[in-house]
Backbone as numpy.savetxt, mean C-alpha at the origin, in Angstrom:
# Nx Ny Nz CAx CAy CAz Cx Cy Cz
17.92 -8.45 -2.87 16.73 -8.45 -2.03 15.67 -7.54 -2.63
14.33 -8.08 -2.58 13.09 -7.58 -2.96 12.68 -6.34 -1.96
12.58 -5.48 -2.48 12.08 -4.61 -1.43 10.15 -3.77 -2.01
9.98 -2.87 -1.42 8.71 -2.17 -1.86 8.39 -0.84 -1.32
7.77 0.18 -2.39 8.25 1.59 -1.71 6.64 2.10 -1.97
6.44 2.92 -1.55 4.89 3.67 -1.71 5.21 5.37 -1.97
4.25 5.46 -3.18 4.79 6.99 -3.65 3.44 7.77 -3.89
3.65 8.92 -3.50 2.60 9.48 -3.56 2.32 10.33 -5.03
1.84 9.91 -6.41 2.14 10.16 -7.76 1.67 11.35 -8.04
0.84 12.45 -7.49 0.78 13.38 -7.99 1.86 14.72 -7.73
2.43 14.62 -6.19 4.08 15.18 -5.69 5.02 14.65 -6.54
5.04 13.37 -6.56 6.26 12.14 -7.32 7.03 12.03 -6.08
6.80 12.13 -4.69 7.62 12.01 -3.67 7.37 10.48 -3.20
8.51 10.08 -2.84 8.32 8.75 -2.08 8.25 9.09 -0.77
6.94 8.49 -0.27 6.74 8.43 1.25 7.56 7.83 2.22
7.40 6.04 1.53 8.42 5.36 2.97 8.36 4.18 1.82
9.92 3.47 2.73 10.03 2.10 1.50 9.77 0.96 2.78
9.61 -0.25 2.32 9.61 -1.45 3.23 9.93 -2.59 2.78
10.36 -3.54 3.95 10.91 -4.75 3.46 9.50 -5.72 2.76
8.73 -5.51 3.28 7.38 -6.26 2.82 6.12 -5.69 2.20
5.44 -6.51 1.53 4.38 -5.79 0.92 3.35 -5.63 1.80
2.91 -6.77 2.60 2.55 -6.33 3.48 2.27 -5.57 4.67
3.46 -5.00 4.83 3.60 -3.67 5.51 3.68 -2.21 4.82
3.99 -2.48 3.49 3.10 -1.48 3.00 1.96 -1.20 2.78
1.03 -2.35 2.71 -0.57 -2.25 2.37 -1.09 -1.84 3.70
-0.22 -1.97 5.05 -1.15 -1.97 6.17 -1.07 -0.62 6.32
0.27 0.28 5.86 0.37 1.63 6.06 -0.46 2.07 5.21
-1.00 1.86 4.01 -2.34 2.28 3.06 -2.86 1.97 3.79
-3.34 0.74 4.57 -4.59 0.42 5.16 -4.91 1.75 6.14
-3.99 1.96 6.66 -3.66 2.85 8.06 -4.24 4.43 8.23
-3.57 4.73 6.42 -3.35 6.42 5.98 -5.09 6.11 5.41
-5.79 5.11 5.19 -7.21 4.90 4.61 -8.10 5.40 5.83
-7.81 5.10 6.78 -9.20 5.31 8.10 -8.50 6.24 8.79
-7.47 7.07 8.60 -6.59 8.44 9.18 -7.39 9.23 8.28
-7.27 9.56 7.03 -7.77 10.40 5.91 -8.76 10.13 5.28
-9.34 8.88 4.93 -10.39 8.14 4.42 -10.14 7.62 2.88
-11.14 7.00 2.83 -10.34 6.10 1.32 -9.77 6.75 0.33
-10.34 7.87 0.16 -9.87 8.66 -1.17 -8.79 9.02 -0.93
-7.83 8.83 -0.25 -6.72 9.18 0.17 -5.66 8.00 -0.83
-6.17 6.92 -0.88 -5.34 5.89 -1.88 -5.56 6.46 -3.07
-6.24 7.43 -3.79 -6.22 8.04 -5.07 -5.03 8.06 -5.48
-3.90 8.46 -5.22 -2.98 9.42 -5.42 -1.53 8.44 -5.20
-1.96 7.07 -4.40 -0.70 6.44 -4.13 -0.65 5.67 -5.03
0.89 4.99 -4.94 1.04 3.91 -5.91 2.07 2.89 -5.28
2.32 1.69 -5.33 2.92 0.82 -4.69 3.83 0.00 -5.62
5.26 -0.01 -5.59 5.85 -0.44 -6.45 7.04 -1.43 -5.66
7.14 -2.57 -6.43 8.56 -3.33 -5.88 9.51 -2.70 -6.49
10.62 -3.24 -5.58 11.87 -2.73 -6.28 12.55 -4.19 -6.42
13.52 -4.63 -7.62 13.70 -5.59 -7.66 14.90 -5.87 -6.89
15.78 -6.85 -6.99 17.36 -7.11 -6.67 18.40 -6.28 -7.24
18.10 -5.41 -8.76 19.07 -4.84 -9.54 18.55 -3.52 -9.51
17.57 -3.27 -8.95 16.58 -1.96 -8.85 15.74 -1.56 -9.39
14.93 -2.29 -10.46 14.22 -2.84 -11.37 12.70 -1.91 -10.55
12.08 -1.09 -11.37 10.78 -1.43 -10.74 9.57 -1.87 -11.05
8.72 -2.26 -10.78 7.89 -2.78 -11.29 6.06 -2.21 -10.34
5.03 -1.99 -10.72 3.77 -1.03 -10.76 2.94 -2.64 -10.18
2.71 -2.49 -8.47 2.06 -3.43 -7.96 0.54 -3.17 -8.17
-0.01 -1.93 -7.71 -1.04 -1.38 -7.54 -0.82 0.25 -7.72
-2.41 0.86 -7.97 -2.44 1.93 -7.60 -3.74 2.55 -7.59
-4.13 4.28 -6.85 -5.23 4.10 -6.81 -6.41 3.41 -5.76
-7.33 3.18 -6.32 -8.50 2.32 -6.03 -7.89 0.72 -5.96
-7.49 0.60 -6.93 -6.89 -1.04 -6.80 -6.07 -1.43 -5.71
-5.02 0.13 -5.32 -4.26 -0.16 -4.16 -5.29 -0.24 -2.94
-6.15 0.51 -3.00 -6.98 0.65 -1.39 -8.11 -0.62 -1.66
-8.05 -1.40 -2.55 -8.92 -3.09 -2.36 -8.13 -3.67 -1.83
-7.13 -3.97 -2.47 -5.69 -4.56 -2.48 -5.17 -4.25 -0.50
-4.89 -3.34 -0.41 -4.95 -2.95 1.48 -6.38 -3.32 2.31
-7.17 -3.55 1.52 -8.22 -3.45 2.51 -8.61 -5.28 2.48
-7.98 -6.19 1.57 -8.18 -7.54 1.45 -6.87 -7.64 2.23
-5.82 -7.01 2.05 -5.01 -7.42 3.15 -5.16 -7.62 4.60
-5.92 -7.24 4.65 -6.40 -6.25 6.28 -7.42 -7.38 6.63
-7.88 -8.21 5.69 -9.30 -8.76 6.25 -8.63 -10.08 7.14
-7.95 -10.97 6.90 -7.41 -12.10 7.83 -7.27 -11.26 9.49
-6.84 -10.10 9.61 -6.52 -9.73 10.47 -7.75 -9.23 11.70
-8.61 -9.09 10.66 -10.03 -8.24 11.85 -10.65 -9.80 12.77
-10.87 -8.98 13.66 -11.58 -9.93 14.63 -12.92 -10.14 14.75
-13.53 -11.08 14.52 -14.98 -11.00 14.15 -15.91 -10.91 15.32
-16.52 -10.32 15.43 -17.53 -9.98 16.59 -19.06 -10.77 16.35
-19.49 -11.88 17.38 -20.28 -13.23 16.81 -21.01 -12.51 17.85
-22.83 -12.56 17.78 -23.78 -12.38 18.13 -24.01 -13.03 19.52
């Protein structure tokens, strides 16, 4: 099973792991308007494979586009 973990790279501590990527981008999305964007500086988002393999999804700036395009299906649009 595919999993995905979010690490905070300048500690080297892992924050929290999840079954989906999407629920990790929403917790970037989340820790983004708690702390404000510059707060994705420092994270990095990695799968973990089936054998434990990892592999470098995002990070940075790319992670907080990457969370914040996630996020967009979800907003509710407010029509004039």
């Amino acid at each position: 099973m595919t999993g995905f973990e979010l690490w905070e790279t300048r500690s080297r501590n892992l924050i929290a792991d999840y079954d989906t990527e999407a629920e990790a981008l929403a917790e970037v999305w989340a820790a983004m308007h708690l702390h404000g964007p510059e707060y994705a500086d420092s994270l990095m988002l990695v799968q973990v494979g089936p054998w434990g393999g990892l592999t470098t999804l995002a990070s940075g700036r790319e992670l907080a586009t990457r969370a914040q395009a996630a996020q967009a299906p979800n907003r509710k649009r407010v029509s004039a």
